[in-house]
Each structure stands twice: as structure tokens, then as C-alpha cells.
N, C-alpha and C positions, 0 to 999 in steps of 0.2 A: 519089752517087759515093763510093765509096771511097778510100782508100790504103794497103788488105790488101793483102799479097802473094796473086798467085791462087791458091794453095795452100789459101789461109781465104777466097775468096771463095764458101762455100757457104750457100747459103739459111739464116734464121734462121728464117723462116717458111712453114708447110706449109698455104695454104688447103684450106678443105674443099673445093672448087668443082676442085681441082685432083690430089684422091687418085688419081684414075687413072693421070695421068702420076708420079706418085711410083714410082722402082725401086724393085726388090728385093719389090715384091707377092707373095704366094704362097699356094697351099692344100695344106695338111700333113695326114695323118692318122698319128699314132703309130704306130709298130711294136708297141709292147707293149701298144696297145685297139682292137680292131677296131671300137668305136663311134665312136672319133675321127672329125673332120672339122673342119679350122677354117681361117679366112681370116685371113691377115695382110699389115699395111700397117705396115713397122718405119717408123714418122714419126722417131724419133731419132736413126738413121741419113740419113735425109732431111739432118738438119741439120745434119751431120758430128760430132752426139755421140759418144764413144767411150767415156767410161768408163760411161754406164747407157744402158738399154734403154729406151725406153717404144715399144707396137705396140698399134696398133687390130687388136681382134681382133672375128671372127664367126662366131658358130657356129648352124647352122641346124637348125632343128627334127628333133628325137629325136637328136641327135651329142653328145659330150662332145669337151672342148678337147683335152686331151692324154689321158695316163695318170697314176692316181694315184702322186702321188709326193710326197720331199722333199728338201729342199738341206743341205748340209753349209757351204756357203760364199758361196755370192751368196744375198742377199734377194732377196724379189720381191712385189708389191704386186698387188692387182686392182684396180679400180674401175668397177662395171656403170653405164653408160650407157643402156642400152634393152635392152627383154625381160624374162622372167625366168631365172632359171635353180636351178638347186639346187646352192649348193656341199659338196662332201663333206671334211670339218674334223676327221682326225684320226678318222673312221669315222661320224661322226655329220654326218647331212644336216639343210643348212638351208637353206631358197626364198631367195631373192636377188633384188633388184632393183634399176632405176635408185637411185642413190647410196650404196649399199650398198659400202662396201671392207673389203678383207680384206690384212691385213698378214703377212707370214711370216718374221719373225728367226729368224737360224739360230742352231742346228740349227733346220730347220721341222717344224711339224707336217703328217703325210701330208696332198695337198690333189687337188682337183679338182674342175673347173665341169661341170656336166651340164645339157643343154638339152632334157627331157621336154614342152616346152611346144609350141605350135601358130605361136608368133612367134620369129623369130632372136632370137637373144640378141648384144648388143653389147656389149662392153666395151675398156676402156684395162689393159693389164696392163705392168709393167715390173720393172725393180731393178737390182741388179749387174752390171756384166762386169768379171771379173776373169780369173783367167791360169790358175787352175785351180779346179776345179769337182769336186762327189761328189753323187752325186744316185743314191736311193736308191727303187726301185718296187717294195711291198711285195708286189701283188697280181701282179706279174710273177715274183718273186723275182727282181730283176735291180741290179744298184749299175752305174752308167755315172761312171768318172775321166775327165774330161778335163781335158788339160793341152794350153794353145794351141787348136790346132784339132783334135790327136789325139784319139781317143776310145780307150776302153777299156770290153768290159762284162763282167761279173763276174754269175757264178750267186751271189746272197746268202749260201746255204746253204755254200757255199764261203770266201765273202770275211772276211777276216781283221777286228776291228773296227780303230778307229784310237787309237791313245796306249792307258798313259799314255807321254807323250811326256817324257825325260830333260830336266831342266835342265841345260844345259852350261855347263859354268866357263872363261870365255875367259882363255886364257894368260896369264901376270903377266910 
């Protein structure tokens, strides 16, 4: 028993035996990789996390997770649980496997999971949620601003870079 206000009485714990009834499930394919295909289970939201992500993802044989891309402002983490997959790191591919992670400090380098193999590929991916975001698909040529829930996407060959940004001298 508690004595949270019910507002914070949400689960702290996500069994596995119980991912189905977990909301917010989904299967997404990118707009900008028609090989995309992946499943997701946001368990961080499960547990009324808010400021980072962590989502069991799935990506099933011959699909890639998303599009190649990189962050300007939230990090994001991987960590392969089962399968193999091939991550591509900045243009250069490397096989991946159970316990295998991949870190991405921003600015990141271009990233993306691809699943050429015969078994789903399983991992835990997470990082940042912050208030605004610039993520950048090279192979799209496309930059996506969002700010909040807004989006914005921007032809690359267009988009302006960002700074240098003026130091300002706060009034005396």
C-alpha cells in the first residue's frame, strides 16, 4: 500500500509476462526508408518516466529500424538483446549482437540498425526527451526541428547551419 497521491501511483515495474497489455505498442515504418519496419513497446512511459526514453524495439528479418540519421540535441543509446543486426556508424557497417551497445553524444554521428539476417533482431534503445530536438537524414537530405510536439522538416540543401551563436552581455 501506498500513500502517493494517485497522480504517481503508476507502476514502477513492467514484467515481461505482461508486455502485451503495456500501452502505447506500435509498428512504425519511417517515412524517409522504405526498408523500415519496427515494433515498439515505450516500457519508460509504462512507468510514467518523463524526462528519458528507454523502448524495446523489433525489427524483423530484411527491415531496418528507422532512417539513417543524427541528433543535434537528445542522445540516444542502443543495446542489442537478441539477433543480429548490422549497424551503420557514420557510413561504415559493423554486425552487432546480443550485448553489443552503441552510444551517440551529440552532435551524433549518422547511425542506423539494419536487420539482413534470417532471425528478428531485438534490442532496448533509449536517451533524451527534451523540449526541442534537430535531427538531421543525410540520405534523405531532410533536417526535422521539433519543438514540443510541433515538427518541422527542412530540404538539407536549403537549411541554414546553426551558430556561431553571439555571446550576450546581460544589462549592468
Amino acid at each position: 500500500m501506498s500513500d502517493r497521491p494517485a497522480a504517481l501511483a503508476r507502476p514502477c515495474l513492467v514484467r515481461a509476462a505482461d508486455h502485451a497489455a503495456v500501452p502505447g505498442g506500435y509498428q512504425f515504418s519511417h517515412p524517409f526508408n522504405p526498408a523500415s519496419l519496427v515494433q515498439g513497446l515505450p516500457l519508460s512511459r509504462a512507468t510514467g518516466l518523463a524526462r528519458t526514453a528507454v523502448t524495446l524495439f523489433r525489427v524483423p528479418p530484411g527491415h531496418d529500424s528507422f532512417a539513417y540519421h543524427c541528433h543535434y540535441a537528445e542522445e540516444e543509446w542502443v543495446y542489442v538483446l537478441a539477433g543480429r543486426g548490422v549497424a551503420v556508424l557514420d557510413g561504415v557497417e559493423h554486425e552487432v549482437g546480443p550485448g553489443d551497445f552503441m552510444g551517440f553524444p551529440t552532435p551524433s554521428i549518422a547511425h542506423l540498425l539494419k536487420n539482413p539476417y534470417a532471425d528478428e533482431l531485438v534490442y532496448l534503445a533509449g536517451g533524451e526527451i527534451r523540449a526541442c530536438e534537430v535531427a538531421d537524414f543525410p540520405h534523405a537530405g531532410k533536417r526535422i526541428v521539433r519543438a514540443g510536439d510541433a515538427l518541422a522538416v527542412h530540404e538539407l540543401a536549403d537549411a541554414t547551419g546553426f551558430g556561431p551563436f553571439p555571446t550576450l552581455t546581460p544589462p549592468r
